[in-house]
Structure formats: C-alpha cells, structure tokens
N, C-alpha and C positions, 0 to 999 in steps of 0.2 A: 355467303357462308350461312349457313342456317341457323338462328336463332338458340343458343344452349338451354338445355331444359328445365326445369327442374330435377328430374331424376338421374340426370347424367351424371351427376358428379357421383352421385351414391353409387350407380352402378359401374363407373369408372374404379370407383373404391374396391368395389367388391373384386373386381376382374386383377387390379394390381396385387389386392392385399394376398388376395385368393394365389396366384401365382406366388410371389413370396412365399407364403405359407409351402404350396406346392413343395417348391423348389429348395426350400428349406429344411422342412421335414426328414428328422432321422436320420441329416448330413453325414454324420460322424459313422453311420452303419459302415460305410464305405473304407474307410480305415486310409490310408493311402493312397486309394485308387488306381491310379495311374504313378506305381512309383517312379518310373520313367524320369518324369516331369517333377514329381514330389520331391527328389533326391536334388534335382538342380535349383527348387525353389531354395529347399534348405542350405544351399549351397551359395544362393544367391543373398540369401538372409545374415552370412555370415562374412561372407565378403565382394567388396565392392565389383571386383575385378571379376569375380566369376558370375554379378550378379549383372554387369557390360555386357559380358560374354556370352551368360544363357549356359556357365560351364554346367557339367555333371558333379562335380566335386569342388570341395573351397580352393583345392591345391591346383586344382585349374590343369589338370591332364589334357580334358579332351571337353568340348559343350555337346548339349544335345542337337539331332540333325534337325531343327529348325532357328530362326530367328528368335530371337528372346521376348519381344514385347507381352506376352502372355505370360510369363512367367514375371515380369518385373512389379506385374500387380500383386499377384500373389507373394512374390519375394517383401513386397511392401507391407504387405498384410502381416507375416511373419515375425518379420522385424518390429511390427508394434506390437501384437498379440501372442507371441511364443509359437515353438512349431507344432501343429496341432493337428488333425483332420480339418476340422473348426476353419483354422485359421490358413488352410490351403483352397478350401471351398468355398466357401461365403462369398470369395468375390466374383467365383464363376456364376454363382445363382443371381445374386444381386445383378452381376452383367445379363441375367436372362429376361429380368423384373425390365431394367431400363429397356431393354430391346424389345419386350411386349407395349412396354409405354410408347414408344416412339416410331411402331408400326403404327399404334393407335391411334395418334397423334399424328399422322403421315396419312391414313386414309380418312379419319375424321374431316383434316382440313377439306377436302376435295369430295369427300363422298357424302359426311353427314355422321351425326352420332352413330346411328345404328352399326353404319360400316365401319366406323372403328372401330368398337366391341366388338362384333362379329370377327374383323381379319385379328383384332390382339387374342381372340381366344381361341383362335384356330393355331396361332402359333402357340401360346402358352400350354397346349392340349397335343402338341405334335410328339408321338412317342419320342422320337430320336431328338426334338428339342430338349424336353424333360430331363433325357439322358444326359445331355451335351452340358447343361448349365447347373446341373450336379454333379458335373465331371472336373478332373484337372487339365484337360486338352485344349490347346490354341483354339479349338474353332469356336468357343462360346464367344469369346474376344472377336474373331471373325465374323462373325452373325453381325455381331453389334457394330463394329467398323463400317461393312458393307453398306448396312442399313443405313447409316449416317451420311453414307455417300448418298445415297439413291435420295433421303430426304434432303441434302445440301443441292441435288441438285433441280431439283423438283420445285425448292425454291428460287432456285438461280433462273426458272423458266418463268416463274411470276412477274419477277420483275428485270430479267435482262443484266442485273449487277455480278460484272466479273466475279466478285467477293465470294460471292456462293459456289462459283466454279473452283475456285480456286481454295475455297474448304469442302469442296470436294475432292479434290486432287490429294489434300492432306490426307483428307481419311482413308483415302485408298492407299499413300506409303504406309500411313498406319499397319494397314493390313496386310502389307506388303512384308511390313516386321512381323508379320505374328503368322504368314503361313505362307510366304513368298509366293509362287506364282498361281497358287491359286484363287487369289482377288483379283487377276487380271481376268476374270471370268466376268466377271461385274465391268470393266471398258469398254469392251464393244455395244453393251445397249444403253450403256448412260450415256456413249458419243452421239449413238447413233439418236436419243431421244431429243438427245438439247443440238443437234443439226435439225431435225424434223420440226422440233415446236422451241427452238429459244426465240426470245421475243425480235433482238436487234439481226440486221442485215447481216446477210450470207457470211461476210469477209468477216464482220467483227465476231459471228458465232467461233467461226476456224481459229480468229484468233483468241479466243477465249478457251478454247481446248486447249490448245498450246498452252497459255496458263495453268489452265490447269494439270496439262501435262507436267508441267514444270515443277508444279509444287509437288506434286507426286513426287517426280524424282529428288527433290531436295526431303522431305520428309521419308523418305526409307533412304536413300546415297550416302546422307551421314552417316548412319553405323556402317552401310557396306564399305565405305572407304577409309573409314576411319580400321574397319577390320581388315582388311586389304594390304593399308599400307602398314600397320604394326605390325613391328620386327614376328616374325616367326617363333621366335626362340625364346620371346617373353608370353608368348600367349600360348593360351589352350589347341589342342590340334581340331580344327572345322570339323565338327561330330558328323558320317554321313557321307563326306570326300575323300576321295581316294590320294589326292593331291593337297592335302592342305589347303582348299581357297573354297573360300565363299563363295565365289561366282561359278567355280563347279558346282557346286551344291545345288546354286540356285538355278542353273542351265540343266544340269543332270539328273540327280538322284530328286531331285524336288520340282522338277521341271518338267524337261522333253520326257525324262524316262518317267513320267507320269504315264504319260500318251504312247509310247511306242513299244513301254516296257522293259526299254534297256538300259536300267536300274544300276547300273556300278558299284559294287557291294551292297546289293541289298539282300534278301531273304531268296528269292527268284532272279538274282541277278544275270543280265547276261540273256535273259530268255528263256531258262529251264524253269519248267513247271514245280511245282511244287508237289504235286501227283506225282512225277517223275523222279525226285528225291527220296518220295517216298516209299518206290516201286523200290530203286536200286536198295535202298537200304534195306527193306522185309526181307530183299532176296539173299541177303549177305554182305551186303557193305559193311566198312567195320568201318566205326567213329572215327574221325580223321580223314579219311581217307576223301578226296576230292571227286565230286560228281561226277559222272560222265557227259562231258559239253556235244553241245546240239541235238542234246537230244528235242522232239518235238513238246510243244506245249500239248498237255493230258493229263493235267491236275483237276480239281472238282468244277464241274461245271462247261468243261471242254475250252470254248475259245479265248476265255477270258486265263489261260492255266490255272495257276493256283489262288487269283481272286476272281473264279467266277467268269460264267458267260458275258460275254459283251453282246451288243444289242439294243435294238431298238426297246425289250421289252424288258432290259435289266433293270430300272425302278419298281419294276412290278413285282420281283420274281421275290421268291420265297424269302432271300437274306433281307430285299431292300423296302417288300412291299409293306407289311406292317410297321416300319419303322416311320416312311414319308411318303406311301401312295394313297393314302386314305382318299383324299380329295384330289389327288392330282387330275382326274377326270373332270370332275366339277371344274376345277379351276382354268383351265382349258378352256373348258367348257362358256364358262360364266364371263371371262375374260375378250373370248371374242363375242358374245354379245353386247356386252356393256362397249364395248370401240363400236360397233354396228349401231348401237342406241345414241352414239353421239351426234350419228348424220354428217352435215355438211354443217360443221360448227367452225370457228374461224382456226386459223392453222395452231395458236399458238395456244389452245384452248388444254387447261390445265390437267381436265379431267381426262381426255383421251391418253395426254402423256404418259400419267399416272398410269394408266392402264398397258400402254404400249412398253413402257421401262419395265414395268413388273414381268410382263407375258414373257417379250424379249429375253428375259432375264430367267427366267424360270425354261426356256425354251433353249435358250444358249449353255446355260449351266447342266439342265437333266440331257442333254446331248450329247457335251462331254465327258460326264459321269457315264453315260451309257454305253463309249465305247472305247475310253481309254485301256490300254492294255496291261498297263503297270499298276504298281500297289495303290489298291481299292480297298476299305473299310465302309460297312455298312454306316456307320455314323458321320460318313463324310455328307451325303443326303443332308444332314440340318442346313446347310446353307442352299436348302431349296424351300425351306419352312415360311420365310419373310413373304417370298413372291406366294407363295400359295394362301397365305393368308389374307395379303392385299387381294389380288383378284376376285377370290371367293365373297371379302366384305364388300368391296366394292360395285362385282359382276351383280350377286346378288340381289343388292339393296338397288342398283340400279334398273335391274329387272321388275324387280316388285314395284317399284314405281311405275313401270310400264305395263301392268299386266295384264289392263284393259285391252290390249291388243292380243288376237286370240295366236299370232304366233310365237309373241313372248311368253304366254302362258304355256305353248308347247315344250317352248326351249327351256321352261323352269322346270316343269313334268320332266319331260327326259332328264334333264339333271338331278334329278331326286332318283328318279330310277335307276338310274346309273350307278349312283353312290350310293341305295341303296344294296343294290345288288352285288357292285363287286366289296362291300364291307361284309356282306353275307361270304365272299368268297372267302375275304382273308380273315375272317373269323374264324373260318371252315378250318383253317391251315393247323389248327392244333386244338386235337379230338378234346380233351381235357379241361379247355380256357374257357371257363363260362360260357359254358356249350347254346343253353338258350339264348343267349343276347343275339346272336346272330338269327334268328329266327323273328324276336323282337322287333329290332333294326329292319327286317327286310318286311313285316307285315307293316309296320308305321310307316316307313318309305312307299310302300305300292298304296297305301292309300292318302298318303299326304300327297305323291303326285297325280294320283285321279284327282285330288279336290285340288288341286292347284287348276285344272283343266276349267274349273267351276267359271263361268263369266260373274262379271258385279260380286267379287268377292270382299265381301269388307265388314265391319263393326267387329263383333266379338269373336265368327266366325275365323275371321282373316287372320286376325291374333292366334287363335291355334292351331292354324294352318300351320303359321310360319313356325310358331316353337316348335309343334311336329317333325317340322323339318329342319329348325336345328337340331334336336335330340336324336333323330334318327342320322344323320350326319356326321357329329360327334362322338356318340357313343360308341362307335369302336374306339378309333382314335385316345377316348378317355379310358377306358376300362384297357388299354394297354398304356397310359398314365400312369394308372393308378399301382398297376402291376411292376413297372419300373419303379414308383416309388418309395414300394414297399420290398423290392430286393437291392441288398446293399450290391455295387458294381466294382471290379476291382481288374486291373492287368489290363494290358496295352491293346485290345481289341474286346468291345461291349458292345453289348445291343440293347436294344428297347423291348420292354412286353416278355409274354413267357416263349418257349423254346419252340419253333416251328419245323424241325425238320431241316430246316435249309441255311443259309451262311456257309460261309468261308471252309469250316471244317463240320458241317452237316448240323447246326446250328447256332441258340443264343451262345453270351459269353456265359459259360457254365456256372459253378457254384462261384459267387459271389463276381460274375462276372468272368469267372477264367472258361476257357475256353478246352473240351476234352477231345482227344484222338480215337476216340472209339470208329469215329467216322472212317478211320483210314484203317481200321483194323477187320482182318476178313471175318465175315460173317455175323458183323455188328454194323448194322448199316445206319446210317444218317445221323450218325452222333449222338443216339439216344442209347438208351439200356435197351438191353437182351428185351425183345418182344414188342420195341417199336416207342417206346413210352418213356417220357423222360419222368424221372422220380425224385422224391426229398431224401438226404440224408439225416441222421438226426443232428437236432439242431434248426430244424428247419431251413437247411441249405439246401439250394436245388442243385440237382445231377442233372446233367445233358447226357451222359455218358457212362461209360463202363465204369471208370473211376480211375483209381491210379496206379501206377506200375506198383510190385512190389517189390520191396529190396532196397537197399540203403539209400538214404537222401543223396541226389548228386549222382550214383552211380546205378545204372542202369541194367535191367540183367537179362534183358532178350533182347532181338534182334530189332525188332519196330520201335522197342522203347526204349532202345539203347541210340539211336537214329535220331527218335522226335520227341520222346519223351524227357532224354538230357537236356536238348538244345531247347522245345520247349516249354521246360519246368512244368513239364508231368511227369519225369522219372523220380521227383520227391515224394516223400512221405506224405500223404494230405491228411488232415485233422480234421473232423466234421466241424463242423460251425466259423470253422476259420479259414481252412485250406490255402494255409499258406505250408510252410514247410520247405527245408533245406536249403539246397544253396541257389534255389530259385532257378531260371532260366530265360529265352528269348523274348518271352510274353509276359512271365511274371516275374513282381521280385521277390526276393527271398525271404525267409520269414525267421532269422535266428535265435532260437533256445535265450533263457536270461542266461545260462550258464555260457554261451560260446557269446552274448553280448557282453558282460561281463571281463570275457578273457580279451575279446578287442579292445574294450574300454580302458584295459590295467596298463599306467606308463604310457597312455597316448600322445602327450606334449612332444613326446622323445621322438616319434616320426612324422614324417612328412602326410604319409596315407598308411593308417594303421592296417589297412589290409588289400590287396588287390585280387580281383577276377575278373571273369572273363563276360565281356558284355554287361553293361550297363545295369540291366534288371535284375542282375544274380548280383550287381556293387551295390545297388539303390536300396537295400532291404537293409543288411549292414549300415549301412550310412544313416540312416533315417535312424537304426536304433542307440547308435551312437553318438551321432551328430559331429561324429568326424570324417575326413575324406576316407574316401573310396576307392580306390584307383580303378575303372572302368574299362577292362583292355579289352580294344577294339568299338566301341561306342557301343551302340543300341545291338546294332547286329551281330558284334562280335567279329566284326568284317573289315574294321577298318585300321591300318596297317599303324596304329599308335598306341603302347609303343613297339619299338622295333626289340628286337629282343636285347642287342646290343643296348639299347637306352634303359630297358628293365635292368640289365646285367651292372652296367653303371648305378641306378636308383641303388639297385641291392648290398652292393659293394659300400657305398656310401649310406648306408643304413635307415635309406629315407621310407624304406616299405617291411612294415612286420610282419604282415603274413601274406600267404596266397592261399586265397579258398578255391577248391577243387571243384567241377563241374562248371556251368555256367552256359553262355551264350552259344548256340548252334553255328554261326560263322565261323567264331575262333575254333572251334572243338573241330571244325572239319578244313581247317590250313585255310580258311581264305578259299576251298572250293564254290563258295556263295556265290562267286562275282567279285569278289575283293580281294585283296592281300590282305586279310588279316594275318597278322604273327600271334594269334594265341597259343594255335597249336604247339608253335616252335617254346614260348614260353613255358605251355607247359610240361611240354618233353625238359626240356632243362632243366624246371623244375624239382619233378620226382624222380628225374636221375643224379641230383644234387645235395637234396635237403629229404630230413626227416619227417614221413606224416604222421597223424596223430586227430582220430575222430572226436569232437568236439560237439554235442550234441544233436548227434546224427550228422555232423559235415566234417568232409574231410578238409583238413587245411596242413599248411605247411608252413612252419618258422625260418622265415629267413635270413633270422638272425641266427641262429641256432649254427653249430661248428658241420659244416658240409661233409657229406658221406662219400664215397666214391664210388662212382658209377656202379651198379650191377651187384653191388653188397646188399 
C-alpha cells in the first residue's frame, strides 16, 4: 500500500468537508420533501409502535410500502431534535458524507491516494447522488449499506476470515430493511467475486457464503417474522399489499412486479399504462369510474408504459442520462482496462477483485434498471454512483501509471473523447442550462485526449494533462450539482439538474420538485410551457409546465384534470414560491391553510385520527402540520383496500375520526381501478351522502361528528 502523503490528508479534508458543505447547504429549502416518508418519521418520533412498523400515522392504520430501516434514523433524529426539515434531513446527507468517505477509503486501499479522491468525488459530484442524500428516500441509506457490503467483503478477500463475509451478509439484511429486494442486486457479484478471488479452498469459500447467507437472513428475518407472526388486528395494515402480509409486498409490489410490471395495486397496476389512463380519461372517463383492463402498454415512452422505454439505452435517455450517465462510458470503459493491466497476477490478487466486484456490479444492476417493466423512478440510478466511481478512480489512475505503453495511452485518449463528447451531448439536452459549458467541456476534452496520445508525458506537463481531464470530465456532472443544490426538491418523484425535456411525464420534478401534466395535455408537449421552454415563476420557482388547473383545491373542473390532476395534486391551487396547496394528491402532500390547520388541531386528544383521506400524500401534509395522525386511506396509492368501509363506518360511529378531507389519492378516487381494491371511492360515496361539507381554506372536508343528513337532501 503506498506510502500517505503529506498532502492527503488536506485534500481528503477538503473532498469530505466540501461534500458535507454540498449536501448540507440550504437543507431546509426543501420543506418536507418527500412528505410520504416525512409523515411516518413523525409518526415514528411519537410512537414506538408505528416507529417498529414504518407506520404512516402514530395511530398505526396503515405503514408506508417499504421496510422501515430508513426511516428509524431519521425517526431518531426527530425524537432528539424536534420535527423539523433540519431534523428529517441531516441524516440523509451526513449518510452521503460517510458514503463518499468509505468509497474513498475502499479505492484508496487498493488503488493509491489519487484513486480515492478521484472515485469519492465522482460520487459526491453525481447529480442523482446529490439529490438522493438531500432527500428523505430509503435509497441514501441504500447507497451506504451496499457500499459496506462490497468493502466487508473486499476485505474478507484479503485475508480469507469468515468474519468479514459474515458482516457482509449483515449489511446486506440491512438493506434488505431499507428497500427489500432491491440489494439483492448487489449478491450475485459479491458471490461471484469472493468464489473467483477468496483467498482459502473451493469448499471453504462455498462454505462461507452460506455464512454469509445466513447472516443476511438472520439480519432482515427478524422484523419480517416478527411482522408476520403479529396478531393482524394489533398492527398497522402492510402499506402496499393487497393482502395484508409482508411477504407479498416483498415478492409483489416490491419484487417480481419490479421486473415484469405486474404491480398489484400500484399506480399502473396489472399492466395498464399510464398513457392509457390517461387517454380514457381526456376522452371522458369520469373520476371513479375503473379503467378499461388490457388495454396495451402506450404511456410515455412506449415499452417501458407509463415508466419509460425499456432497453438497452435506458441509462442514457433523456430522464436517466443527466442524472447518472455522465461517466458511465468511461467507467466501462476504464474498468476493463485496469482487469487487462492486471495480467497474469495471482488469482486472489486484491486489485483485479476490486475491479471485477465494482464492473460486475455496475453491469448487473444498469441491466436490470434497463429493462425492468414495472415502477421506475429516475433516482433509482444513485445506486449505480458507488461502482462508477470506483472504476473510473481506480481504471484511471491505473492507466496513468501505465501510459508509457502507447496502447494504454489510446485507451485513455478515447476515454476522454468519449466523455468528452457525449457530456457535450447531455448538455446539449436543455437549450437554456449554461449553454457554453458544453462547448467548454468538449474543446478541453479533444485536446486533453490528443495530448494524452503525447509519449514521455511527465513533470509539469502531465499534471495538467490530468486536471484537464478531470475538469472536463466533471464538469457537467457538477454544474448539474450545483443546479440541484440550489433548487429546493419536494413530492414523491425528483430529479437532478434543470428540466430536460424528458422523465416520466415529459420532464424534471417541476416547481420545488413537483412534477406538471402539461406533458399529457394536447398541444403542450414535453412538459414544458407553451413554446418548448420551461420558465420561473415568481418567487424564483421553476415551471416544467403549463401550471395548474383552475378551480377549487381538491376539486377538479375539466376532464384531463379532473383524471390527473385530482389524483395527482395538480388539481390544487399552486402558490408561487411554495406550490403546495389543498388537499394534496398521489405525488404530492398537501399543504393546509393555518386556518383549516387550526380547525384539525381544536379538541384533538378527543380522537383517534383527527382527520382522514384518501392516500397517504393528501394525509401526510395535514399530519406534519399538526403533528397528530392522519388516517391514510388506502396507503401511498390510494389502492389499498384499508380500511374497508365497514371498518371506517365502525372508527366513525365510535367517534375515533373527526373529519374526512375531500379529494386526495388517484387509486381511492377511482374504486380500486389501479390494480387494487382500494375502498376510497366506496368511503367517499358514503361519506357526502351522509355528512355535511363545509370548505375550509380552499379544502373541502366533512365532520363526522356532526348530526348525519340523509341521503340526497
């Protein structure tokens, strides 16, 4: 291992602090964020039971459709520090710090100072990183678990000791709690690394997976079994399953129907597009009313339905490419020459491993992002940030040591070229984004990889060869850093960097992160404003799009946006600088008046959940402003069949629920046509044919304590 520098530690300094700083910066812009997740921290901040559970509310209804382990940090946070922005954030970014350190510290051992700076700042510089660990989403937690594996076992290859397999296996239940089956992405190359190079005989490597299999399972099986075998009737309903049980969740909606796309109450449940939901409704669907089943997938993007093309070139394309292709070329790239530069080195030779676990890993994972069929978010990508950063530090510096050989100086040339080139492309992506840098980037690229061609490159020259080619390398990558860091993010689907045209519904996550339909509306195409260009509102919020429907919060008053804009929360009011407003919906939460926070807050001891509606995101806004439950019907999607109306009908009668606020989640509102049986719709039919409504600054709600009306009066 090569001798530490003098200067290391300084610019080790500078690289952690600097990320901190990054990731830190302006935290609280973001407000909530992801109230989704926000609502259950609070929730878990206040009670034990729903903080086991990962419930959405203290009174423990329903949990969110993942495992908890991500939320339990932050629930900790909470509970010492009060509920805050602050105090829901800080431990996703700090989780971004450790995970820049421990890349660092992961290619350093094996590669040399340089390589580790270079792979820690390729990830601390990854837009959709940036995003992720100033986000409240499981995967920042993910990132960091993963990583932990991949360095447990990297050591476990050093020296042959079970111990390190077997805290690898932990870190993988770990993550197994924080995003279920998608850290089983990460097992096939770490088996496959520590069969290829663990140090002891065949039979003992086998048997040391099994270890490590083991402790996996013992490290996530607690809570699943422990959630399994608890009575039903004392615990929250599995947020997400159709059936009450975890192990559908994690086989189903969080599993197989990742890959095959048949989702069971999800948003595209069942296989219908999302384009196609949206087709029937412009054409006259009324709200409620249940999709038309089989129809073909022909939402945005064609094969992928309503997340996008699938394919080989889906890391590239317009939603995913600015977020984490910057370098995917290079690192490919770099990765197999640094294994080719190793030769015929002995089998169990540390550095090749290093190299084959990361590529493996990076190659196994952008695979099945690429052609999974079911729900896809562009920020899913951060869990390809780690491997692209080892390689790239590694491949690199490995090469540069070799680049007396005039093929290795080819293969560094083209890889500048390369990454020159396509960062000119996905600059290109959005007319308006610091139009010159991409012209920058691609003249310092084509001449940094001619003088990379240079033989006897060395002394002062060689030194700015190489920063040349860091800078033109990074700098896309960072100038869409810096661009996320300086817009606050908010609602269940975000992205990195400014608006490019492309994502999910025709771009970024709009003002403050929310996401606009203009995309799906005729004659406004790709999700921008009238003329192709996304624009500020004042306040200096960005617009992706047309804007918002008009007409009451909650209630929708044309056909498109009576559809998607109810279900999700674009049929409310928006506010420039804030764009929260009304009773929220599928994507975002709700954002309540002090006047209607207020009126929930008066007498709340006296119930159970001082107020219910419909999906999660339209409960979570309420809740956070009051910091009492929420009763969340049908979970996230508004899809999922808890509770039954009969069980609402009991809560009411027994006076455990004050109000019902009107509007809300796109599942409930159209019967469980999602893919689910949700019961909202039945809910709220009952509802406003029983009880008195009464708008409440701009949301409509309903007391249900109040003396019942009868039907049709």
């Amino acid at each position: 291992m090569p001798t530490r520098r003098n200067w290391e530690p300084w610019a080790v300094a500078v690289l952690l602090i600097g990320t901190a700083v990054a990731y830190l910066w302006g935290l609280g812009a973001s407000g909530w964020a992801n109230s989704f997740y926000s609502a259950a921290v609070q929730a878990g901040s206040v009670s034990w039971k729903a903080f086991f559970f990962g419930s959405s509310d203290a009174a423990n209804s329903i949990t969110v459709d993942k495992p908890p382990a991500s939320l339990w940090l932050m629930s900790l946070s909470v509970r010492a520090f009060g509920l805050s922005s602050w105090a829901i954030l800080v431990p996703q970014a700090l989780m971004g710090v450790a995970s820049v350190a421990l890349l660092w510290a992961t290619v350093r051992r094996y590669f040399g100072a340089v390589a580790g700076l270079l792979g820690g700042a390729v990830l601390a510089l990854t837009p959709v990183a940036v995003l992720m660990f100033r986000f409240n989403n499981p995967d920042a937690l993910l990132v960091l678990l993963t990583l932990a594996a991949a360095w447990a076992l990297l050591r476990g290859i050093e020296d042959g000791r079970t111990r390190w397999l077997v805290l690898t296996g932990v870190f993988v239940g770990l993550g197994f709690l924080t995003k279920q089956l998608q850290v089983m992405l990460v097992v096939p190359p770490l088996a496959l690394t520590y069969l290829l190079f663990g140090p002891p005989k065949l039979g003992k490597r086998i048997a040391q997976l099994f270890a490590a299999l083991a402790a996996m399972v013992v490290a996530a099986g607690w809570w699943l079994l422990a959630v399994e075998l608890w009575p039903a009737s004392s615990r929250p309903w599995i947020g997400g399953s159709q059936e009450n049980s975890i192990l559908e969740l994690t086989l189903g909606y969080n599993g197989l129907g990742r890959l095959n796309g048949n989702e069971r109450g999800s948003v595209g449940g069942g296989g219908r597009s999302f384009g196609a939901m949206a087709e029937a409704t412009a054409g006259g669907a009324t709200p409620g009313a249940a999709m038309p089943g089989g129809m073909p997938p022909g939402g945005p993007g064609g094969g992928g339905g309503m997340w996008g093309s699938t394919g080989i070139t889906r890391m590239f394309d317009s939603a995913q490419g600015g977020q984490i292709a910057w370098l995917i070329p290079a690192a490919l790239i770099l990765g197999v020459l640094g294994i080719v530069l190793r030769g015929r080195v002995a089998r169990i030779d540390s550095k090749r491993a290093t190299l084959v676990l990361f590529g493996s890993w990076l190659l196994t994972t952008g695979l099945v992002f690429s052609f999974m069929a079911g729900i896809f978010h562009a920020y899913y990508t951060v869990a390809l940030a780690p491997m692209i950063g080892a390689l790239v530090g590694a491949g690199a510096v490995s090469g540069w040591r070799r680049r007396e050989n005039p093929w290795v100086r080819g293969v560094l040339a083209v890889t500048m070229l390369v990454t020159a080139g396509w960062s000119w492309q996905l600059l290109g992506r959005s007319d308006s984004f610091v139009p010159w840098l991409r012209w920058v980037v691609l003249v310092v690229g084509v001449v940094t990889g001619l003088a990379l061609l240079v033989p006897r490159l060395t002394g002062w020259l060689a030194a700015v060869v190489a920063l040349a080619a860091v800078v033109a390398g990074l700098a896309g990558p960072t100038a869409y850093a810096v661009d996320t860091v300086a817009t606050p993010h908010q609602g269940s689907i975000v992205s990195a960097g400014p608006n490019t045209g492309g994502g999910m519904f025709g771009g970024r996550g709009g003002p403050g992160g929310r996401w606009d339909f203009a995309g799906m509306r005729p004659g406004v195409p790709g999700g921008q404003m009238p003329g192709g260009t996304a624009g500020r509102l004042p306040g200096g919020t960005r617009s992706d799009g047309a804007g918002a429907t008009a007409g009451v919060p909650g209630q929708p008053s044309d056909g498109m946006s009576m559809g998607m804009g109810m279900g999700m929360g674009m049929g409310a009011a928006e506010t420039p600088g804030g764009f929260g407003g009304g009773a929220g919906g599928l994507l975002n939460g709700s954002t309540p008046s002090p006047e209607l926070t207020a009126l929930l807050a008066s007498g709340a001891d006296r119930y159970t959940w001082v107020a219910a509606a419909i999906g999660s995101n339209s409960a979570s806004g309420y809740q956070l402003a009051t910091e009492k439950p929420v009763m969340p019907i049908g979970g996230f999607n508004g899809s999922d069949p808890s509770p039954t109306l009969e069980q609402f009908q009991q809560y009411v009668d027994a006076g455990k629920i004050h109000y019902f606020i009107a509007g809300g989640g796109m599942g409930g509102g159209m019967g469980g046509g999602m893919g689910g049986s949700g019961t909202g719709s039945s809910i709220s039919t009952w509802v406003t044919e029983n009880f008195t409504s009464s708008t409440v600054g701009g949301v409509t709600l309903y007391d249900l304590t109040s003396p019942r009306v009868q039907a049709g009066t």
